[in-house]
C-alpha positions as CSV (number, residue, x, y, z in Angstrom):
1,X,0.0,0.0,0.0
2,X,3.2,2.2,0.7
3,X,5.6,3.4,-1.3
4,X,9.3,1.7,-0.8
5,X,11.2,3.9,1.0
6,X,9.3,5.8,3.7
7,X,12.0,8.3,3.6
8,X,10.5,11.6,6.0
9,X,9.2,14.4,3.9
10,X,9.5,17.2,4.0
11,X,6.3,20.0,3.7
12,X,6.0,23.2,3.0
13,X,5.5,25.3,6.3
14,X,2.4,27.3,7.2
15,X,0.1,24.2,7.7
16,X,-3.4,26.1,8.5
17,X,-4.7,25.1,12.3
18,X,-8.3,24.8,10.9
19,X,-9.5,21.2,10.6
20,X,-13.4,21.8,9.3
21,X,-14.0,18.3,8.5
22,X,-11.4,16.0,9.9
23,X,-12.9,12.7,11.4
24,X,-16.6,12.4,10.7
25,X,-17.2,9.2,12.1
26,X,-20.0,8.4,10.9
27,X,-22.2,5.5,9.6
28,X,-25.1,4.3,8.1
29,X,-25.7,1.5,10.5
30,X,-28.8,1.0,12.0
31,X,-28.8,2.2,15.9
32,X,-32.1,4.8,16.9
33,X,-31.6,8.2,18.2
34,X,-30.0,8.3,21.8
35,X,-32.9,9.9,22.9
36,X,-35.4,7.0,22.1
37,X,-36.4,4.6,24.9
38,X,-35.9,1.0,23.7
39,X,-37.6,-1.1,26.2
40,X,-40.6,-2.6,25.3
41,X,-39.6,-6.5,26.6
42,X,-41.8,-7.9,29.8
43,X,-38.9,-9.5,31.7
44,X,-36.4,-7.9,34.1
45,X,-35.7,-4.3,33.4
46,X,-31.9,-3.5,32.4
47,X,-30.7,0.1,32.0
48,X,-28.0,0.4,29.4
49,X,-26.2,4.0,29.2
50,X,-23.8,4.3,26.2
51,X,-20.9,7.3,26.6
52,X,-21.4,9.7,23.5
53,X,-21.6,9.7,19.6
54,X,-19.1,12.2,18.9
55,X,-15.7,10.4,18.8
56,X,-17.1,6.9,17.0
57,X,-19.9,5.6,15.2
58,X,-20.0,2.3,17.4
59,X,-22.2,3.0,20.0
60,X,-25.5,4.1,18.5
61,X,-25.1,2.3,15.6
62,X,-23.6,-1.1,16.7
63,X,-23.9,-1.0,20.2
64,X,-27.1,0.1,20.6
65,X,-29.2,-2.3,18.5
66,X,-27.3,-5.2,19.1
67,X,-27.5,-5.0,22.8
68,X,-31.5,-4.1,22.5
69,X,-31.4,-7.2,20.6
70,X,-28.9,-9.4,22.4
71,X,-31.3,-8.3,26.0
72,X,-34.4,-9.3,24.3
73,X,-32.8,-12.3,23.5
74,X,-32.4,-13.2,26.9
75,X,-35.8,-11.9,27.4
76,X,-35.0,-8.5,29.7
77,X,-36.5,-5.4,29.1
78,X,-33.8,-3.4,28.2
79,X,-33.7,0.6,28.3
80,X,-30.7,2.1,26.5
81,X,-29.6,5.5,26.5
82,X,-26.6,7.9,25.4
83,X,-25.1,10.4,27.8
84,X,-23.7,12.2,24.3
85,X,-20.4,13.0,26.2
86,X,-22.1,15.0,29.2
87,X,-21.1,13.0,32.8
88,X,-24.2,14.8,34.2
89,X,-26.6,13.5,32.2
90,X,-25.0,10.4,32.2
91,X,-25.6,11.1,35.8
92,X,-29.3,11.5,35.3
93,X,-30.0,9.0,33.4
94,X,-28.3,6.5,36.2
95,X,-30.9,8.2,38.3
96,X,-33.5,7.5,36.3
97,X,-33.3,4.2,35.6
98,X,-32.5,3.4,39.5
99,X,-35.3,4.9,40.3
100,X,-37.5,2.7,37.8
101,X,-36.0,-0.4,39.4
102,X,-33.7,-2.0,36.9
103,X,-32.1,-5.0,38.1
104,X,-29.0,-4.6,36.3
105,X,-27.4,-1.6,34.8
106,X,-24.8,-1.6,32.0
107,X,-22.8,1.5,31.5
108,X,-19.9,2.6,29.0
109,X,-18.8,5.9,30.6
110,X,-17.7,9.3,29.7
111,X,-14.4,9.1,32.5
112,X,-14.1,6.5,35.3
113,X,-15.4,9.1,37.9
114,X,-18.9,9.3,36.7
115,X,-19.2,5.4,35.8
116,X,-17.5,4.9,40.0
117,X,-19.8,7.2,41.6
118,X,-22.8,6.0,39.2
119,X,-21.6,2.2,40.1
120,X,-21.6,2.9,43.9
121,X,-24.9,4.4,43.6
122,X,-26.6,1.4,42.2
123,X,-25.5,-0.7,44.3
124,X,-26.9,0.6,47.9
125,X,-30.0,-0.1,45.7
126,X,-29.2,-3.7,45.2
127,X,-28.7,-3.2,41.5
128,X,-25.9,-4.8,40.4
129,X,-23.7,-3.0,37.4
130,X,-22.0,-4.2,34.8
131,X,-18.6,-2.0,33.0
132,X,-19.3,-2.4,29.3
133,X,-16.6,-1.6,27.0
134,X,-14.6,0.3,29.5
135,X,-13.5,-0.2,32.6
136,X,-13.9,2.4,35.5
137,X,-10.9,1.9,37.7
138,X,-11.3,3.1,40.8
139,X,-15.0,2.3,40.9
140,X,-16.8,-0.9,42.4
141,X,-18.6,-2.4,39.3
142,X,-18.9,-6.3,40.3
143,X,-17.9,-7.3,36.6
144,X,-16.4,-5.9,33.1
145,X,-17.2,-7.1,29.3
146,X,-15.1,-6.2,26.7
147,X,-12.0,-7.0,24.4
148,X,-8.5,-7.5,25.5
149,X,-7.3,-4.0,25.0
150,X,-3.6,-4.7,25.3
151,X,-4.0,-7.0,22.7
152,X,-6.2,-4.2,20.7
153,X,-2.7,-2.2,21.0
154,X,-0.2,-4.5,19.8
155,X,-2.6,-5.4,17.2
156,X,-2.3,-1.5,16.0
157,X,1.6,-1.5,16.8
158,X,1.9,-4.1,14.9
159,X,0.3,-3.0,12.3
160,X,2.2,0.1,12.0
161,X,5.6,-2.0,12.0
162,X,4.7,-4.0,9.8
163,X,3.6,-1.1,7.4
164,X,6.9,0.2,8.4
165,X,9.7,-1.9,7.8
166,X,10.8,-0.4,4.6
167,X,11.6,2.7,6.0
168,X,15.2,4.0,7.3
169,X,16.7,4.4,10.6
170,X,15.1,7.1,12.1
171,X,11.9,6.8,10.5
172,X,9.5,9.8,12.5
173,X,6.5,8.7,13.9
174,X,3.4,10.4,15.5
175,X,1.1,9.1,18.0
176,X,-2.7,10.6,18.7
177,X,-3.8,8.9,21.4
178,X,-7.1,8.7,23.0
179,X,-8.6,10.3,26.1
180,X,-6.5,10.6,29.1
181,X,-9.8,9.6,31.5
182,X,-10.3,6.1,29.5
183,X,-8.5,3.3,30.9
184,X,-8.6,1.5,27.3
185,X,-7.4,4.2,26.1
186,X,-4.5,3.7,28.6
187,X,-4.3,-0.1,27.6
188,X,-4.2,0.6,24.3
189,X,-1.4,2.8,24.0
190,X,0.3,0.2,27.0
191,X,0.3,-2.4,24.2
192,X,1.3,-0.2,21.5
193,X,4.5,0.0,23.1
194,X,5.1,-3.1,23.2
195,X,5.4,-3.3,19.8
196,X,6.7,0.2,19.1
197,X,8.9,1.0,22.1
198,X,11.9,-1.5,21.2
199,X,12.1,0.0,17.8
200,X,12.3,3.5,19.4
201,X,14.9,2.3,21.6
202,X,17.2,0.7,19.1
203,X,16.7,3.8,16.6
204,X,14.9,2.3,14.1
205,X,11.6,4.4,14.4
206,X,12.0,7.7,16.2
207,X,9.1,9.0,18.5
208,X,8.2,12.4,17.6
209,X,5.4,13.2,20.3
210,X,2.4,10.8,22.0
211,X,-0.5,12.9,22.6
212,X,-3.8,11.6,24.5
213,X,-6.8,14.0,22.9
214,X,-9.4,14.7,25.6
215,X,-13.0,13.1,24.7
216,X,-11.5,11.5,21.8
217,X,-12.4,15.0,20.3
218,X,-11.4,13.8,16.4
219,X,-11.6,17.6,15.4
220,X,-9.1,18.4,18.1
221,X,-7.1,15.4,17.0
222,X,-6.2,16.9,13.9
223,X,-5.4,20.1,15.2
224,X,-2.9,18.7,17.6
225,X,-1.5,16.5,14.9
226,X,-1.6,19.3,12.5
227,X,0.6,21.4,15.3
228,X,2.7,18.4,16.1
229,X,3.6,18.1,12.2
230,X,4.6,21.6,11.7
231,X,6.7,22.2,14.6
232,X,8.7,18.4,13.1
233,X,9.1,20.6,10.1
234,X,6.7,18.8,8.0
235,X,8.2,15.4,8.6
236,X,6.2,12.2,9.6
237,X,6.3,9.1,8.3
238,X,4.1,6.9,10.6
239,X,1.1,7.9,12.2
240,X,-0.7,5.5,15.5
241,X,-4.5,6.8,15.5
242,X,-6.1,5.3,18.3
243,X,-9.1,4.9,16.0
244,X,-10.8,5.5,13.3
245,X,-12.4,8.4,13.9
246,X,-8.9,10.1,15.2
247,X,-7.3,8.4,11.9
248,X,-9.3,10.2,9.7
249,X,-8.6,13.6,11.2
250,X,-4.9,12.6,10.8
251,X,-6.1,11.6,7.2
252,X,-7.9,15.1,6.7
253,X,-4.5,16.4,7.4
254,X,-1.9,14.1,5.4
255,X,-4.2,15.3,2.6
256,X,-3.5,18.7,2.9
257,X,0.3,18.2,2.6
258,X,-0.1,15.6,-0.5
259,X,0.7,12.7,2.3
260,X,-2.0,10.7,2.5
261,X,-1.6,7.1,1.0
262,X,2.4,7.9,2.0
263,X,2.0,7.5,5.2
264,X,0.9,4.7,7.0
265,X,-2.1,5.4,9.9
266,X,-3.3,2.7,12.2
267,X,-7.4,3.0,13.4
268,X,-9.6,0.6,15.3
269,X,-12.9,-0.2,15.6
270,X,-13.7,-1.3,11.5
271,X,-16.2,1.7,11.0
272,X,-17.6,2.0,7.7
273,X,-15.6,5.2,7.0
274,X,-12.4,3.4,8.4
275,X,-12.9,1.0,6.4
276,X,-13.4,3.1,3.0
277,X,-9.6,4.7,4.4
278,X,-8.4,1.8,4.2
279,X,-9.8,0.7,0.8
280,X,-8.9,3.8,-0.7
281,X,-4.9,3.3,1.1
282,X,-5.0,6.6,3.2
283,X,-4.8,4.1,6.0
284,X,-2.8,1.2,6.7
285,X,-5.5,-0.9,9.1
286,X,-7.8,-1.0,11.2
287,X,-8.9,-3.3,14.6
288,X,-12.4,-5.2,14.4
289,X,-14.0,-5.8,17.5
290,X,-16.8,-8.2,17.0
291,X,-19.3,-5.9,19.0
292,X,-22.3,-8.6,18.5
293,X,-20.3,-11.0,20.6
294,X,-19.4,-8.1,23.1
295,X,-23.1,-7.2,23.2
296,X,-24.5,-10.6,23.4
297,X,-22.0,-11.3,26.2
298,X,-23.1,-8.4,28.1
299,X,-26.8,-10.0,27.7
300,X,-25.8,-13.3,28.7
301,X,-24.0,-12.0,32.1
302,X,-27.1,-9.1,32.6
303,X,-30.0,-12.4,32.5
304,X,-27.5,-14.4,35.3
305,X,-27.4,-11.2,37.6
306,X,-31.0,-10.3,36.9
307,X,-32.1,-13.8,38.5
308,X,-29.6,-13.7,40.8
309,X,-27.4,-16.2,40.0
310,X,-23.9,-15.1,40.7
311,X,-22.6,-18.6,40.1
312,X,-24.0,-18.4,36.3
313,X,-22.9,-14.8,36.5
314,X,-18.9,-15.9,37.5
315,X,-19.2,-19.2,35.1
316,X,-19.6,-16.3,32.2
317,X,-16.6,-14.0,33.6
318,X,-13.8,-16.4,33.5
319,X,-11.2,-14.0,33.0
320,X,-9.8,-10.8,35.5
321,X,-8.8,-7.6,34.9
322,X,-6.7,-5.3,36.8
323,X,-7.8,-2.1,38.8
324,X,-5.0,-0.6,39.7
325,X,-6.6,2.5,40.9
326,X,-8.9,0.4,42.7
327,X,-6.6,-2.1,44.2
328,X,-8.6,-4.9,43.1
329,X,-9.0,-7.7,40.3
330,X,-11.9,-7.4,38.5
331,X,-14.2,-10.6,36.8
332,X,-14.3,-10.3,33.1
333,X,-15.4,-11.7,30.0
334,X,-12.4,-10.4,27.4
335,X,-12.9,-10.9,23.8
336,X,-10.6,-11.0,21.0
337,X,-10.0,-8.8,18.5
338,X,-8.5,-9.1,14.4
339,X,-6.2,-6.9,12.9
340,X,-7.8,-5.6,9.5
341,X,-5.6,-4.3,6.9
342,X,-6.9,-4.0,3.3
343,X,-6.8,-7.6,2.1
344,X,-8.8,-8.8,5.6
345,X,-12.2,-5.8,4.7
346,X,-13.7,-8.7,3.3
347,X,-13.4,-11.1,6.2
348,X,-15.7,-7.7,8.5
349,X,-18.4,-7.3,5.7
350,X,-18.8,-11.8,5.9
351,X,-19.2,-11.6,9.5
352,X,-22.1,-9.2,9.0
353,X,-20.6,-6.1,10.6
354,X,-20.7,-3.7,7.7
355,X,-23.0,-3.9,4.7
356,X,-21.0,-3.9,1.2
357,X,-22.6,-0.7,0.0
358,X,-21.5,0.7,3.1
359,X,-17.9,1.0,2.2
360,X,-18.0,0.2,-1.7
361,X,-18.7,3.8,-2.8
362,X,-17.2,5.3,-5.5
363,X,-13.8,5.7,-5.2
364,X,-13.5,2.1,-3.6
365,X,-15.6,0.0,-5.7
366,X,-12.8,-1.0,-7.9
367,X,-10.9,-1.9,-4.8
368,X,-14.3,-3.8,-3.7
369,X,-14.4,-5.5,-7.1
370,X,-10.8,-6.5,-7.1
371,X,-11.1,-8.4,-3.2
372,X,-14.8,-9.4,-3.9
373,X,-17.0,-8.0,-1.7
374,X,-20.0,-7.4,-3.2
């Protein structure tokens, strides 16, 4: 996808700060409007509060419907709701849904703080909670679903080595990194290193800055990456997004200095417009988390604790993660997660995650064609 020799390049100065369109995130996937109430099952009542819909497409249109679906599977009565990035509304609608005697509440947080005093909360009401997605260290959630994000970090160091192996001693790279107040966002960048670190310390890659970008703001992504580039004097020739939505800011950029498709950018989380990036070469791969399984595990742990059944509920959450903050081992259910580069779309479209037409536009229906994806 890459040119030989990643040899850095040079740019012309006077990169403008303004970044009108860098990121959208978006989808045509099939998830309602955060405002809409989705319960409409006669079983146990489950609360669901998603974090936002700025940074990443996932949540209201993956997450969303497939937990409604996944809950009604298991025949709960599921209520799911966005907080849209605001940790007092997220607050509210904890309250809410306390108040209306859910059994179980599932919650993917803004920051740890809110989803710890939101956990704490519950619980003096008997309800037990569930950390989807991300952990909230420091907090008291009694289990935690999601994918094994260390792994979810090598997989994009990784990717961005392998992308990478052409290019001389020296070669500069750039990390955007996700928010500061997400612990994935902490384990991603943990196994990122893993990978990357060693070639920084033997020369081969050189690390120009690592910058966490509050909220996973995308638009402020590509400013800071904009400012990162010109003060390096134009020169990158690796870029680690965190994900997608942060790799197309970076994208938005590279094209404004004729340097996308030169440079290799890592993403994760296999949205439709990450995966057009990568059709189209502007970037090198991205991570697919199989969120049905994430969402039908979350269902599958919510019916134990709903009945009661911790034994079920621990059966389920074989594996632990650490709390550091909190001193304490938490039970889990970790999933895995596939690196996607350009010859892998296909394999994301099969397993049902993405509709063809959703990433075979225009300008990468002739790469569709060629890998057959139809």
């Amino acid at each position: 996808m890459r040119s030989k020799t990643l040899a850095s390049i040079a740019v012309t100065a006077g990169l403008a700060l303004a970044v009108s369109a860098c990121g959208a995130n978006s989808s045509s996937g099939t998830g309602g409007t955060s405002e809409t109430n989705s319960g409409s099952g006669t079983g146990a009542k489950v609360g669901v509060i998603l974090p936002e819909t700025a940074s990443s497409a996932r949540w209201e249109s993956f997450d969303k419907p497939l937990l409604e679906a996944a809950l009604k599977k298991e025949g709960l009565d599921p209520d799911i709701q966005n907080a849209q990035g605001d940790v007092q509304k997220f607050s509210t609608l904890a309250d809410g849904m306390i108040n209306a005697g859910v059994k179980v509440l599932i919650i993917a947080t803004p920051n740890s703080e809110v989803g710890a005093s939101v956990a704490k909360k519950a619980q003096t009401q008997g309800i037990q909670v569930i950390d989807y997605d991300r952990l909230n260290t420091g907090g008291s959630s009694s289990y935690y679903v999601s994918f094994d994000n260390v792994k979810v970090g090598e997989l994009q160091g990784q990717g961005l080595a392998d992308a990478m192996k052409a290019a001389p001693q020296g070669a500069n790279v750039i990390e955007i990194e996700g928010a500061p107040t997400d612990n994935n966002a902490t384990l991603f960048h943990e196994g990122q290193q893993k990978v990357l670190k060693p070639l920084y310390d033997s020369g081969k890659l050189k690390l120009v800055q690592s910058q966490p970008i509050d909220n996973w703001d995308n638009q402020k992504g590509g400013q800071v990456f904009e400012q990162i580039l010109t003060s390096n004097g134009g020169k990158v020739d690796g870029v680690v997004a965190a994900n997608d939505g942060l790799a197309g800011a970076v994208i938005t950029i590279l094209k404004k200095v004729g340097l996308n498709g030169k440079v290799p950018v890592t993403g994760q989380d296999a949205t439709p417009d990450g995966l057009q990036a990568v059709l189209r070469g502007d970037q090198h791969m991205t991570v697919f988390k199989p969120i049905k399984d994430e969402a039908e595990a979350a269902a599958k742990l919510a019916a134990a604790l709903a009945k009661g059944d911790t034994a079920a509920a621990d059966a389920l959450a074989t594996g632990k993660t650490k709390d550091a903050k909190g001193n304490r081992d938490v039970k889990s259910v970790l999933l895995t997660a596939q690196l996607i580069t350009k010859d892998k779309v296909k394999s994301v479209v099969d397993a049902g995650f993405v509709k063809a037409s959703d990433i075979c536009v225009a300008d990468t229906q002739a790469a569709c064609t060629e890998l057959g994806i139809k």
